[in-house]
Every structure is written in C-alpha cells, then in structure tokens.
N, CA, C and O atoms as a DFTB+ gen file, in Angstrom:
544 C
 N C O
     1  1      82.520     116.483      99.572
     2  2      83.462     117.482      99.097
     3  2      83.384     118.701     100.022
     4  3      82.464     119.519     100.035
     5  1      84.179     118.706     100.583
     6  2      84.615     120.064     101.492
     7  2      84.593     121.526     101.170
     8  3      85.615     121.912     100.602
     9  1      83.789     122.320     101.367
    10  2      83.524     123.714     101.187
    11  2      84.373     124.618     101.421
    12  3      84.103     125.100     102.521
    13  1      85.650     125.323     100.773
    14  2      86.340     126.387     101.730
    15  2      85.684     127.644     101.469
    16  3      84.904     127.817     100.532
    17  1      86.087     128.712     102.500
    18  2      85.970     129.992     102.001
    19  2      87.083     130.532     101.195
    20  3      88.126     130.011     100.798
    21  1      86.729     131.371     101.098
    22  2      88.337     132.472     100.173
    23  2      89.031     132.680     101.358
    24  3      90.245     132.520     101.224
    25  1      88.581     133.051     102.718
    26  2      89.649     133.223     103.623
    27  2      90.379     132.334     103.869
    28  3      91.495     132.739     104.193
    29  1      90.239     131.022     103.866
    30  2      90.660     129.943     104.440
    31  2      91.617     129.081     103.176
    32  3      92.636     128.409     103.337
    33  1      90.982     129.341     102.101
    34  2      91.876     128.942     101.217
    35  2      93.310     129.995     101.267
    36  3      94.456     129.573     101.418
    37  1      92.912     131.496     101.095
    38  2      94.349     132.271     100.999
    39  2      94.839     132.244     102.757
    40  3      95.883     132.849     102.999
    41  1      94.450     131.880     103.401
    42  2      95.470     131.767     104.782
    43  2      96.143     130.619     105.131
    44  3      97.190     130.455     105.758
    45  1      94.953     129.440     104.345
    46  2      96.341     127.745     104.130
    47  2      97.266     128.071     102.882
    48  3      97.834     127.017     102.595
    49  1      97.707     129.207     101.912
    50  2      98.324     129.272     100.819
    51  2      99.504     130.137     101.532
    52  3     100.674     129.806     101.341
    53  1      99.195     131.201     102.318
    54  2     100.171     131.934     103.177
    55  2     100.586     131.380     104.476
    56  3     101.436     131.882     105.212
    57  1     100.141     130.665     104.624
    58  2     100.634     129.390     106.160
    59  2     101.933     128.420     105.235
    60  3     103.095     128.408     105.641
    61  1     101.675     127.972     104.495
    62  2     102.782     127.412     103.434
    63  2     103.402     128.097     103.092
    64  3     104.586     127.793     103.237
    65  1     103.161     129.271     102.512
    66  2     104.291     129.732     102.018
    67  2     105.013     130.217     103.347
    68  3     106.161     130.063     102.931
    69  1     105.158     130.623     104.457
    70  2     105.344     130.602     105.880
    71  2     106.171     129.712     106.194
    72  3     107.360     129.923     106.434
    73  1     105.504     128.428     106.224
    74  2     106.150     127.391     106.556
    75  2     108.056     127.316     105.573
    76  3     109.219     127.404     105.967
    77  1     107.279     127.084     104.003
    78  2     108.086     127.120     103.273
    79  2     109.312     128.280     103.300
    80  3     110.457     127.862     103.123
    81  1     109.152     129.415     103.469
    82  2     110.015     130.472     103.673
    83  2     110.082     130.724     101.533
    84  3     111.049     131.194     100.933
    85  1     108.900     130.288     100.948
    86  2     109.350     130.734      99.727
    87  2     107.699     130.538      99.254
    88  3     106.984     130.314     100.231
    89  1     107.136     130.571      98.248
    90  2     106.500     130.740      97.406
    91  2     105.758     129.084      97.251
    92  3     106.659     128.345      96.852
    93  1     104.695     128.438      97.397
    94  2     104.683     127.180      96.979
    95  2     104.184     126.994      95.493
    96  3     103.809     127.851      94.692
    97  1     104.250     126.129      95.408
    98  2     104.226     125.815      93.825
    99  2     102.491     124.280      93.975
   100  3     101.825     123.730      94.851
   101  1     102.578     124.303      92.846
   102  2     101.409     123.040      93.193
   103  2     101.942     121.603      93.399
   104  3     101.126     120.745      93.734
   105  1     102.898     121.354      93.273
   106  2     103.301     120.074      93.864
   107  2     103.570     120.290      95.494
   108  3     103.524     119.260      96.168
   109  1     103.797     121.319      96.063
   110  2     103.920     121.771      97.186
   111  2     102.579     121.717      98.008
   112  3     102.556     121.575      99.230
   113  1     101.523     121.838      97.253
   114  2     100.176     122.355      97.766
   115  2      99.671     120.514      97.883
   116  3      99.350     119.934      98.920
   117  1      99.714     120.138      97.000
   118  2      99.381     118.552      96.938
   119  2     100.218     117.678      97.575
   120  3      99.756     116.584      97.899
   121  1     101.438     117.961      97.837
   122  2     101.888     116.587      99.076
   123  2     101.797     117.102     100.635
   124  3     102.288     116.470     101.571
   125  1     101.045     118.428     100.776
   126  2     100.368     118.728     102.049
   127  2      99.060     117.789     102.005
   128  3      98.157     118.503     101.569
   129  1      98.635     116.671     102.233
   130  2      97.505     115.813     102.383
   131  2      96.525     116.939     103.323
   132  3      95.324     116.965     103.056
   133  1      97.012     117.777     104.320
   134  2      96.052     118.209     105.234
   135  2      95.795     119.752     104.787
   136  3      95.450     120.658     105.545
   137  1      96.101     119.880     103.014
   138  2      95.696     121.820     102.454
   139  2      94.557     121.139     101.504
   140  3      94.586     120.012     101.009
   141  1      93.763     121.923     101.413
   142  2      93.193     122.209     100.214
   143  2      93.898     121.475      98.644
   144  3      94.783     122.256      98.293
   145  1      93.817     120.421      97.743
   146  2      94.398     120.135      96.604
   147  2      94.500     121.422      95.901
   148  3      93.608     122.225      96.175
   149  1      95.542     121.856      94.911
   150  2      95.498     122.712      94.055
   151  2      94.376     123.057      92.922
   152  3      93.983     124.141      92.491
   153  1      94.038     121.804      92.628
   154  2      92.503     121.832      91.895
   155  2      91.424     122.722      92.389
   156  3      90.567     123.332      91.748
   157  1      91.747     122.644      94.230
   158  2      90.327     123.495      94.453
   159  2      90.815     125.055      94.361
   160  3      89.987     125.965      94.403
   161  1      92.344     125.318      94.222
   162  2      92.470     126.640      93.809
   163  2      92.405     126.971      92.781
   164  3      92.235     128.187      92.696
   165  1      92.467     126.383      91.729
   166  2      92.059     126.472      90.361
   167  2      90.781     126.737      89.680
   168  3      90.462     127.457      88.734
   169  1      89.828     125.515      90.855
   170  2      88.216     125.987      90.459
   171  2      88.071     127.422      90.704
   172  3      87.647     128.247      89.894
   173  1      88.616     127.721      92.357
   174  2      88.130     128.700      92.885
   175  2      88.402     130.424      92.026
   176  3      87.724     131.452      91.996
   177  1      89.951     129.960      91.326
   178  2      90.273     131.238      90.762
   179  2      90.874     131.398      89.574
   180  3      91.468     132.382      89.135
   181  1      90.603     129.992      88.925
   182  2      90.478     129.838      87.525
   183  2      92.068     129.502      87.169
   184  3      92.149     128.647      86.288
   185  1      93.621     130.085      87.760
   186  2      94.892     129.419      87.657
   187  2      95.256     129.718      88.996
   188  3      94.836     130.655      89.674
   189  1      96.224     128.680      89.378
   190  2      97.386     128.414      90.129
   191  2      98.051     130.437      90.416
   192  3      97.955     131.041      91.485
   193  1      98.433     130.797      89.590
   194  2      98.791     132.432      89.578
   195  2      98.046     133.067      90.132
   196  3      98.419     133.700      91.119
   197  1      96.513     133.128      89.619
   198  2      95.795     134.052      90.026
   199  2      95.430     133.317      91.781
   200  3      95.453     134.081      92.746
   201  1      95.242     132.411      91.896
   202  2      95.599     131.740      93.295
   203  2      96.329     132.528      94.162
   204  3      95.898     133.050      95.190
   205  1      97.865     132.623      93.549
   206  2      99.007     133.114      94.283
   207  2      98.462     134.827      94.753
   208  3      98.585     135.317      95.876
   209  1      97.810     135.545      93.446
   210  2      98.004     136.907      93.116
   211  2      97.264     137.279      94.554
   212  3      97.660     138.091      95.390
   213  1      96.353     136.644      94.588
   214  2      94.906     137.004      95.543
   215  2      95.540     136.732      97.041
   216  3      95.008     137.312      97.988
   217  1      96.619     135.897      97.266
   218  2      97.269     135.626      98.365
   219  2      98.267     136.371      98.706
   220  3      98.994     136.327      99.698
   221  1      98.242     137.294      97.507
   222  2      99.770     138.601      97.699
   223  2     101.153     137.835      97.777
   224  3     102.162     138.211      98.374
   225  1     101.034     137.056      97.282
   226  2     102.520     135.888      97.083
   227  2     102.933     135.869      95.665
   228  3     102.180     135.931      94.693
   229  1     104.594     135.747      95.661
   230  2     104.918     135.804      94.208
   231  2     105.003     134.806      93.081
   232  3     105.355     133.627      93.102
   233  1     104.598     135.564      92.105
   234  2     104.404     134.209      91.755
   235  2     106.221     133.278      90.977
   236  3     107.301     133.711      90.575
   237  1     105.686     132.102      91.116
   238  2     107.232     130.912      90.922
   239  2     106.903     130.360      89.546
   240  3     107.084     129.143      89.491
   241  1     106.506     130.868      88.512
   242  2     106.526     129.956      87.272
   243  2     105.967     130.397      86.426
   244  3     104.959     131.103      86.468
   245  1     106.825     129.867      85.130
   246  2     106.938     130.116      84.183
   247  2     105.395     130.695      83.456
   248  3     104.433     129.927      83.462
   249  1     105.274     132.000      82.885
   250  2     104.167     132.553      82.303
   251  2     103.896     132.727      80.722
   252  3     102.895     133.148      80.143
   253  1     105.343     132.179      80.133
   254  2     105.019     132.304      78.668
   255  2     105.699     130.640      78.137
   256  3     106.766     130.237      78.601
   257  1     105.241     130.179      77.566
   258  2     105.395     128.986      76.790
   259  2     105.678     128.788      75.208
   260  3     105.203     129.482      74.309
   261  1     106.634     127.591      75.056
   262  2     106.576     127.792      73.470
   263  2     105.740     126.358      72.916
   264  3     106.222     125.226      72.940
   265  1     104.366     126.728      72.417
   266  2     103.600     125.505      72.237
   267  2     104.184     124.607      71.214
   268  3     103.366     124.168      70.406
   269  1     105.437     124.228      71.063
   270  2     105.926     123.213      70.635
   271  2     106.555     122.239      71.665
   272  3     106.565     121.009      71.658
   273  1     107.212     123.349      72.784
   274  2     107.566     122.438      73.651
   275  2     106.523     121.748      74.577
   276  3     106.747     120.779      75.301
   277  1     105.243     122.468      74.419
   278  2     104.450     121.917      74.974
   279  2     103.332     121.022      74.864
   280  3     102.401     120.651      75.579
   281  1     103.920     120.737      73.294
   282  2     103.066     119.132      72.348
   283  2     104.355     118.134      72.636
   284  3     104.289     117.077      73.265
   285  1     105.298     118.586      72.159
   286  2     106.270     117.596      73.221
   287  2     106.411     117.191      74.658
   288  3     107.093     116.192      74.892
   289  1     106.029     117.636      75.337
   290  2     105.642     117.381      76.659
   291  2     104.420     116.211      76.716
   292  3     104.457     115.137      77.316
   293  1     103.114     116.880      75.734
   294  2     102.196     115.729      75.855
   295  2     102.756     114.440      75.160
   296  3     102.439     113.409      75.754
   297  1     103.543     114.263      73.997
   298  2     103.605     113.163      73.184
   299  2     104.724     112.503      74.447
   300  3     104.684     111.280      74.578
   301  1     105.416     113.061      75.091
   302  2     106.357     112.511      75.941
   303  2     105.683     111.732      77.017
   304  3     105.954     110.636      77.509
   305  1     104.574     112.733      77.289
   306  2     103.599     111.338      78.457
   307  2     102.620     110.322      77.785
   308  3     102.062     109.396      78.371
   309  1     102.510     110.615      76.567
   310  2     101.894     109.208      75.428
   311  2     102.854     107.840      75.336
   312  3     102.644     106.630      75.253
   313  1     104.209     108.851      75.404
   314  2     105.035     107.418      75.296
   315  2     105.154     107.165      76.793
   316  3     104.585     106.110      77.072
   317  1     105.380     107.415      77.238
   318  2     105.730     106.732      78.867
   319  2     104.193     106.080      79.200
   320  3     104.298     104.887      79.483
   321  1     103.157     106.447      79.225
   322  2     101.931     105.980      79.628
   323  2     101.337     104.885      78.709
   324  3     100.415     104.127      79.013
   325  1     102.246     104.936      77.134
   326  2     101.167     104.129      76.761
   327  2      99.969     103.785      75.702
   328  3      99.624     102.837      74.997
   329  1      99.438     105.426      76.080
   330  2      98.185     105.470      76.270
   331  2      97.997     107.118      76.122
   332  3      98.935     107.831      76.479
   333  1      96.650     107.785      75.537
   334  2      96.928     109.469      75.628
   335  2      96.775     109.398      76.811
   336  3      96.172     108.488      77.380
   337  1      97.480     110.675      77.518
   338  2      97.497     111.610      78.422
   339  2      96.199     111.414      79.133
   340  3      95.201     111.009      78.537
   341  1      96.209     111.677      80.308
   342  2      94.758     112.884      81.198
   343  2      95.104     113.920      81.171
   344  3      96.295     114.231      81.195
   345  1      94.058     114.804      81.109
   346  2      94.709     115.992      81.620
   347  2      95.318     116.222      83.580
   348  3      96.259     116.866      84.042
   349  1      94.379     115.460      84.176
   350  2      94.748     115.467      85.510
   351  2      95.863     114.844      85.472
   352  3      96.465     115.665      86.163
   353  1      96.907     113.807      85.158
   354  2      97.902     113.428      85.140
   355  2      98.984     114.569      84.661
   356  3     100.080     114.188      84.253
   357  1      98.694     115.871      84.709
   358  2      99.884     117.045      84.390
   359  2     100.297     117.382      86.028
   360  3     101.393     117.814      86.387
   361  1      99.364     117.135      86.745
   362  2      99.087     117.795      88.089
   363  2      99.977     117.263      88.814
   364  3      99.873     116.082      89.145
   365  1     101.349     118.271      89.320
   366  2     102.636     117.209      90.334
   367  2     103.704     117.131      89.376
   368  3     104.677     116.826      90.066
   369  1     104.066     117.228      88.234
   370  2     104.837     117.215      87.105
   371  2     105.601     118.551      86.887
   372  3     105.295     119.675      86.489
   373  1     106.547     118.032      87.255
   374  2     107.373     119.612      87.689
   375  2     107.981     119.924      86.120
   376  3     108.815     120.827      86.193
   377  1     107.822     119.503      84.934
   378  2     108.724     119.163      83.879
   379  2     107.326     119.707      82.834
   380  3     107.536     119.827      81.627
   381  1     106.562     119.874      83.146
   382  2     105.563     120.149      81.815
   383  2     104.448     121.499      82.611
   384  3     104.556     121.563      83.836
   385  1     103.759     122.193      82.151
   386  2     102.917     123.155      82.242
   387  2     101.595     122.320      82.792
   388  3     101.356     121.137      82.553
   389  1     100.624     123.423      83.759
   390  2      99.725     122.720      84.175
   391  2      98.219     122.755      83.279
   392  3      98.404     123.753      82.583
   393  1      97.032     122.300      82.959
   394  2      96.172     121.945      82.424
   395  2      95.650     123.373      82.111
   396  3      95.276     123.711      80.988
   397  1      95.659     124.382      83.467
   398  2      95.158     125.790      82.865
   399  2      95.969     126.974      82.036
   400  3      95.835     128.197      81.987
   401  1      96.987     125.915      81.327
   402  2      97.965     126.672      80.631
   403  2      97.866     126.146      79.102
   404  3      97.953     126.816      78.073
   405  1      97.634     124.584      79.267
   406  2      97.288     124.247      77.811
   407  2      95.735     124.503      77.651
   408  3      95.488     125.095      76.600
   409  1      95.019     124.315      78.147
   410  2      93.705     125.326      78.008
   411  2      93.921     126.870      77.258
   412  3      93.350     127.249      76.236
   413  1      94.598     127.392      77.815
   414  2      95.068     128.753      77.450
   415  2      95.470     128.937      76.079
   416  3      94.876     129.691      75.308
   417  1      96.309     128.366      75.827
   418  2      97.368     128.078      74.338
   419  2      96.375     127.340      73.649
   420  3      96.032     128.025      72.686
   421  1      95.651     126.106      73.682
   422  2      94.986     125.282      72.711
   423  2      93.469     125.461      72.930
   424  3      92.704     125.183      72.006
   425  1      92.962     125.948      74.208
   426  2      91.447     126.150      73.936
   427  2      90.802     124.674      74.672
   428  3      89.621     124.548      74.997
   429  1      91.560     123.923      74.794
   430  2      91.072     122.590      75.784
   431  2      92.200     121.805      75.593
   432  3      93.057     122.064      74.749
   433  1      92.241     120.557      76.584
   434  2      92.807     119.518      76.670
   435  2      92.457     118.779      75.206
   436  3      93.335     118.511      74.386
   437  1      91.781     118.642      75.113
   438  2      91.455     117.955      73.760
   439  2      91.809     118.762      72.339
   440  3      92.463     118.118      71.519
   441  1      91.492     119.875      72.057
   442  2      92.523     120.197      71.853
   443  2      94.060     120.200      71.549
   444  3      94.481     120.192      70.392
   445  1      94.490     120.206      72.130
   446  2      96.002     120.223      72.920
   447  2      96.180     118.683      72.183
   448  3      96.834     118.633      71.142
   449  1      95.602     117.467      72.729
   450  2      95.845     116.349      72.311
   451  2      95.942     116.011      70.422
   452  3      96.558     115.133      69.817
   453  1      95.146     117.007      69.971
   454  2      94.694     116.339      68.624
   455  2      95.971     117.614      68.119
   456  3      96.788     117.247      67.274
   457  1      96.042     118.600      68.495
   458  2      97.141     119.100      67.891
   459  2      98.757     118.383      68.013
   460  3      99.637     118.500      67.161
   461  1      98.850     117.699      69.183
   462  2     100.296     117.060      69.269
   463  2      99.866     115.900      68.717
   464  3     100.352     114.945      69.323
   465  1      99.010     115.511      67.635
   466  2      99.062     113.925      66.694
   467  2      98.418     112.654      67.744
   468  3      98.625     111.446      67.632
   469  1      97.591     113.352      68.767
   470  2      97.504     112.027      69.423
   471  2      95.787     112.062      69.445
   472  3      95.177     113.115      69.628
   473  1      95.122     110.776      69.236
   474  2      93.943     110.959      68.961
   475  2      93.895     110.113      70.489
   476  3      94.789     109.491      71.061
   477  1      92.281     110.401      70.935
   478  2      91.959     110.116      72.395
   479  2      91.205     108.249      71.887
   480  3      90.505     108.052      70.894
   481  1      91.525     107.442      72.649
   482  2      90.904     106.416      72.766
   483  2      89.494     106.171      72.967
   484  3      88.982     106.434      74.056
   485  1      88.660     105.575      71.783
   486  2      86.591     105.817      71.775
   487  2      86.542     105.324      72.948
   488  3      87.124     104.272      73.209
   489  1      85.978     105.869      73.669
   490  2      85.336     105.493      75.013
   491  2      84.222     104.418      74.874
   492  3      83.727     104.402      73.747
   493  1      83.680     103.461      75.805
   494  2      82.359     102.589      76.073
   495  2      81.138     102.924      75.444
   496  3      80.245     102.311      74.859
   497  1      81.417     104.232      75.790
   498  2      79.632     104.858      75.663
   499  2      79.995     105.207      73.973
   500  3      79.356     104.371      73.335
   501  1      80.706     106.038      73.082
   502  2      80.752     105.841      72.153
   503  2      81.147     105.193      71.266
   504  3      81.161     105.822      70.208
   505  1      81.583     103.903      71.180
   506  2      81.176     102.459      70.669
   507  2      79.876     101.855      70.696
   508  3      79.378     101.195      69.784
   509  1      79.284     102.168      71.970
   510  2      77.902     101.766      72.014
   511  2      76.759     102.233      70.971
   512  3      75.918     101.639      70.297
   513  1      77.177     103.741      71.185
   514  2      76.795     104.706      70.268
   515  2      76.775     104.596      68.439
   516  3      75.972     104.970      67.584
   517  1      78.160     103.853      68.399
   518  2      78.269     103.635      67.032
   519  2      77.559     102.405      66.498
   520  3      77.203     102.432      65.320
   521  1      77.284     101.199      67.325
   522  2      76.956     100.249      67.341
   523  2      75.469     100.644      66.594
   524  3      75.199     100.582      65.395
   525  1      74.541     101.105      67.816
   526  2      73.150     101.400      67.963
   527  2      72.985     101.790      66.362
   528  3      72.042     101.362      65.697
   529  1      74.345     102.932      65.649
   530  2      73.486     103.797      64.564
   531  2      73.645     102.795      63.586
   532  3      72.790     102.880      62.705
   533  1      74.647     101.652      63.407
   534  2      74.889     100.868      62.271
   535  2      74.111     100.110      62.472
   536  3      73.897      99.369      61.512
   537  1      73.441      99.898      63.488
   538  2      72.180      98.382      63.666
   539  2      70.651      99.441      62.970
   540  3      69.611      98.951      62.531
   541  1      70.944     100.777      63.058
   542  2      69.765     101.516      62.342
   543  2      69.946     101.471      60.983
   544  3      69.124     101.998      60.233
C-alpha cells in the first residue's frame, strides 16, 4: 500500500481538476488508474469535501440529503444485487450518496442497512459461532 503525502495527494487533486477544467468528483478520481483512489482521500481527510476544501477546489455535490431518499437508494441496490449492499459498492455511483454521508445521517453502514429493512447476511464466522454455543 502506497504512502502519499498531503502534498502529493492535493497536487494529483489540482492536476485533475487542471486537466478537467472543472472540479473532479470521485468517479473522476477512480477511473484515473494512475491518482491516488478516492478512498485514500477519505482516509486521509475523513470526506471527499473536506478533500476538495484542503485543495482550495469547489466543491461539486450535493451537501444535504433527505434520508428517505437515501434508504431508497440502498433498498434499490438490494434489488439489483440481490443481496445487501457493501458499503464499498456506493463508490463510482453517480445516483446515490457516498459511504461518508450515510455514516453521517445513520451513524454506520450498518446502520443505514437495518434502518432501510434490510438485514445483513450471518457471515461464516458467525454461524460457526452459533454452532459452538448450541453444542454448549
């Protein structure tokens, strides 16, 4: 995993937006294969915005949400997938809010999931788990 600095992250964010002649967005940042993923601007500065802020670039998106439309958004990728959601599967989705926004509004991804009616699938390890306590 590749180390940036803060310089190098805000001078590949202003080289794009450069390039771009506008503001990039995170689907912008992720089909550059040769920037930094948006994730590592996210670790680095907790949202995508505050990303932008620190780069003196404006910001392109939407800052207030109505958390109904945004349990509809998740139940909308339950039905297309299947299956619940990831949260990394928001990432590139120009049509729904990104992960540090339902964090924001619900307090976690999980969260977020159990409030839009969708319960997460028991994982390996807790089946195993359940197994072990009923054999006690």
């Amino acid at each position: 995993m590749k180390k940036y600095t803060h310089e190098q992250l805000i001078h590949y964010l202003k080289k794009l937006a450069k390039k771009l002649k506008r503001t990039p967005t995170i689907k912008d940042i992720n089909d550059d294969k040769g920037l930094p993923h948006s994730s590592t601007y996210m670790n680095r500065y907790g949202t995508w915005n505050k990303a932008l802020k620190k780069a003196d670039l404006k910001l392109n998106v939407q800052l207030q949400y109505d958390p109904i439309e945004l349990l509809d958004n998740i139940r909308q990728m339950n039905k297309e997938l299947g299956r619940p959601p990831k949260a990394k599967e928001l990432c590139g989705k120009d049509w729904t809010a990104s992960y540090s926004t339902y964090k924001k509004y619900f307090g976690s991804w999980k969260k977020a999931l159990y409030k839009a009616g969708i319960k997460k699938k028991t994982g390996y390890s807790s089946l195993k788990k359940f197994i072990r306590k009923k054999k006690s």
